[in-house]
N, C-alpha and C positions, 0 to 999 in steps of 0.2 A: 547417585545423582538423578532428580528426577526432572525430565527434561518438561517445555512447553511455556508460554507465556500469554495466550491469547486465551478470555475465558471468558464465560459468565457465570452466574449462579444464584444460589440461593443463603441467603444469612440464616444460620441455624445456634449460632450462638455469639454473644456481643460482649467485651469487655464492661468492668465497671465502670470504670467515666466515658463509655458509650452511649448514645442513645439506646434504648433498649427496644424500642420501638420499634428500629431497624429490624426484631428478628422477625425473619419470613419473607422478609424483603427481596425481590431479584433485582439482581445489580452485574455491571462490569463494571473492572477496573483496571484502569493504567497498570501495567507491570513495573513503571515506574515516575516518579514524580523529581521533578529537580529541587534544589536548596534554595532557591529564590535568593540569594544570596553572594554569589562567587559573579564574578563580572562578565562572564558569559550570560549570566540569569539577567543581569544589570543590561546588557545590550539586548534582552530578549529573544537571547540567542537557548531558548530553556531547552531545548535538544541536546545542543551543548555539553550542558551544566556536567561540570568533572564531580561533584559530590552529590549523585543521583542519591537515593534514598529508593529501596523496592522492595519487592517479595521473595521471600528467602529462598523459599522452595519452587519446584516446578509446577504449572495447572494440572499435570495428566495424572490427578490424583484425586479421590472420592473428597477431601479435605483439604484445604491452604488456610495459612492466615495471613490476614491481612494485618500490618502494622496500619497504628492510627494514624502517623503522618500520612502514610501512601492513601488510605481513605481519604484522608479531609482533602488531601488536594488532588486526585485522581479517580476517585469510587463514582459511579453515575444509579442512582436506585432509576429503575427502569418498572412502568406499568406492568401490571399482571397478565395482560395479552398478549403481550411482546411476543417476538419468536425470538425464542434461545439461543436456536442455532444459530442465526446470521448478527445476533448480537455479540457472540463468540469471537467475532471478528470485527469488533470495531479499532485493537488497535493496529491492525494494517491500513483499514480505512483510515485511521486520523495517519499513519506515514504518506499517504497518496495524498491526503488534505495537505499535510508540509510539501511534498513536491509542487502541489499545482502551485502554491504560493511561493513554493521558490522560483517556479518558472513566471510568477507576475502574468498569471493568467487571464487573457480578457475573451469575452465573451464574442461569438465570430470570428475565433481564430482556427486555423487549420495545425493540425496536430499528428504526429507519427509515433505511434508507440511500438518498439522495437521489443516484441517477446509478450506473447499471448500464453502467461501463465501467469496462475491467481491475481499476482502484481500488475501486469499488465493489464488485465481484462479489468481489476476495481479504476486503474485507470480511467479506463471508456467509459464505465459505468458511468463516475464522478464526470468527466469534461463531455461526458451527453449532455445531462443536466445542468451541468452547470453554461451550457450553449456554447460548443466547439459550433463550428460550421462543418469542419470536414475530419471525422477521424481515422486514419489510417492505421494496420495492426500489420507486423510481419512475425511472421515464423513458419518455420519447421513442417509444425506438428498439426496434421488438417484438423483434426478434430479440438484442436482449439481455433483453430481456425475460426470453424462452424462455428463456435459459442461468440467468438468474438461478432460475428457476421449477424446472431443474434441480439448482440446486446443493442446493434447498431453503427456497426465499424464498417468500412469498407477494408477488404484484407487481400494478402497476398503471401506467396510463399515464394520467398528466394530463389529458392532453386528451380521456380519455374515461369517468373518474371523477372524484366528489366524492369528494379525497383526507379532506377531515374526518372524513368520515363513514364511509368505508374504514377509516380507522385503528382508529375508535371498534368497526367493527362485527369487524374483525380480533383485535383487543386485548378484545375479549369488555367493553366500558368502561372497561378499568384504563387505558386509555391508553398513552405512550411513556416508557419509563423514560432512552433517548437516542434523538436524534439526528446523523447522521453525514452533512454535506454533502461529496459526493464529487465537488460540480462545480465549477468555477471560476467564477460566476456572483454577484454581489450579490445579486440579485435572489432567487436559492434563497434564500439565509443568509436573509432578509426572509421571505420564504414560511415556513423551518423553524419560524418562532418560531407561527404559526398552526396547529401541530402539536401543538406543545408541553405534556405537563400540569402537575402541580405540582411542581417540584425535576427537570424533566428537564433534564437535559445534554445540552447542544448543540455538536459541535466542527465551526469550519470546516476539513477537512482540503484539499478543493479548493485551489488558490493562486491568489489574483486580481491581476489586472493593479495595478501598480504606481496609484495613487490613489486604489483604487475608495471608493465612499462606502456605506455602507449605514445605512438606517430604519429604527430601531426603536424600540416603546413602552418606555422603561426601565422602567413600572410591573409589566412583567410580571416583569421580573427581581427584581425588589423586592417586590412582594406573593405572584408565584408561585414565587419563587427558583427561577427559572429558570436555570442556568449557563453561561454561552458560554465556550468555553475552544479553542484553537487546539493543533493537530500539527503539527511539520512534521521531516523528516530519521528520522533512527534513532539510538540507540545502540551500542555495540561488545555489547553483551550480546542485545540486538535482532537483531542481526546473525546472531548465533549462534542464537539458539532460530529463527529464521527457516528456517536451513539445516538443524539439527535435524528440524522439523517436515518438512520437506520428502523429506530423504533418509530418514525413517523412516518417511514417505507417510501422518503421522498427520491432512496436508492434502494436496490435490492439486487443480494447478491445467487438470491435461490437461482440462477444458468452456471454461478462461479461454483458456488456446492454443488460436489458431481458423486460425494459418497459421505456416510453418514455411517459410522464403526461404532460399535461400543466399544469400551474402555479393552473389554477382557480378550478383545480380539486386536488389539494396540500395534501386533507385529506386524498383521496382514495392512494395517495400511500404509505402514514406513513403506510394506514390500510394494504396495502400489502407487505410492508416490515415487521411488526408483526406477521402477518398470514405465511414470508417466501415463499409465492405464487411467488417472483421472487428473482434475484440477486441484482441488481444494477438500479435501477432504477431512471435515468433522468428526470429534470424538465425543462421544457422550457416554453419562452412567448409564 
């Protein structure tokens, strides 16, 4: 099994009812595209879609192919100057483009992102740009901290602040207009809601172990209509403003890339994503 789904690359050989012209081309693509067809697709719900259509094999390989459905409706051929590497990751950026949109994000809003890792930080990145007023970043781990503190967050670590009272005093009182749990953890999504003011939106994008159970007062959702609303996957259109943003460097993730591996050294980076010695770490030939 070979693992990976985030890629870019270069077209070295193209079917016959291909364009042929594509070869040499550098491109990302969607690791998968939906059926446009099944009633999730119909509700444009294409994250959704129960009969995805993808790539068979894993990226962290000198080689993939791509089937021509997952091209035509997922492939982005990208300029010759592009950078590579942060093109590699356009499909996490188009997951962060589906969250802001699930959270109906507006511009001037104050925002709490719970987990200053890769997820979190393309976050801030994106609701920088896209004009947050206030964004806040907790975690753990200072030296995400730091990067988050660069992209332009205001941050905090739990364990050495009263996050209540940081929010209140960061948000000048207006409080959270959302929050965005970026960790796989119950326990956050519980925490998020003591965050929360009145009508904030709260999405779990983190993804938790298969049964997890969470507690929560339903009264807040109901007298402070408070919203809990879930992201997960991308769209084909998601996909695209992802690679957009990217190759037109109206975001840029080079503070989130903190290590750059080649292939033949593949183990040392599993081993330093485990150890959390970096963010994001890139593989290249």
């Amino acid at each position: 099994c070979i693992l990976g789904h985030e890629f870019s690359g270069i077209i070295v050989d193209a079917g016959e009812d291909v364009d042929q012209s594509l070869i040499q081309s550098k491109i990302t693509c969607a690791p998968y595209v939906p059926c446009n067809n099944c009633s999730e697709c119909r509700d444009e719900l294409y994250e959704l879609c129960n009969y995805k259509d993808g790539i068979s094999s894993g990226t962290f390989t000198e080689y993939i192919t791509i089937p021509k459905n997952v091209a035509e409706k997922g492939m982005v051929v990208l300029s010759n100057d592009c950078n590579m590497l942060e093109l590699s990751l356009s499909e996490p950026v188009a997951c962060v483009l589906n969250s802001v949109r699930k959270l109906n994000f507006k511009p001037g809003s104050n925002v709490l992102i719970m987990g200053a890792g890769s997820m979190g930080l393309i976050h801030a990145e994106i609701l920088k740009k896209f004009g947050a007023n206030k964004i806040l970043v907790t975690d753990f781990n200072e030296k995400r901290l730091k990067v988050a503190q660069e992209i332009g967050a205001c941050v905090a670590n739990p364990q050495k602040t009263d996050l209540k009272e940081w929010v209140k005093e960061q948000t000048k009182g207006e409080g959270l207009d959302y929050i965005v749990v970026a960790i796989g953890a119950p326990e956050a999504v519980e925490e998020a809601f003591n965050y929360a003011n009145n009508g904030t939106i709260i999405n779990i994008f983190g993804g938790l172990a298969n049964g997890s159970r969470i507690n929560i007062d339903p009264n807040i959702i109901h007298y402070n209509e408070v919203k809990l609303v879930g992201s997960f996957g991308f769209t084909p259109n998601d996909f695209r403003m992802a690679a957009r943003l990217l190759q037109t460097q109206r975001i840029s993730l080079g503070k989130i890339i903190t290590a750059h591996i080649e292939i033949e050294s593949i183990k040392k980076a599993f081993e330093m994503s485990l150890q959390q010695e970096t963010i994001k770490v890139v593989i290249s030939l």
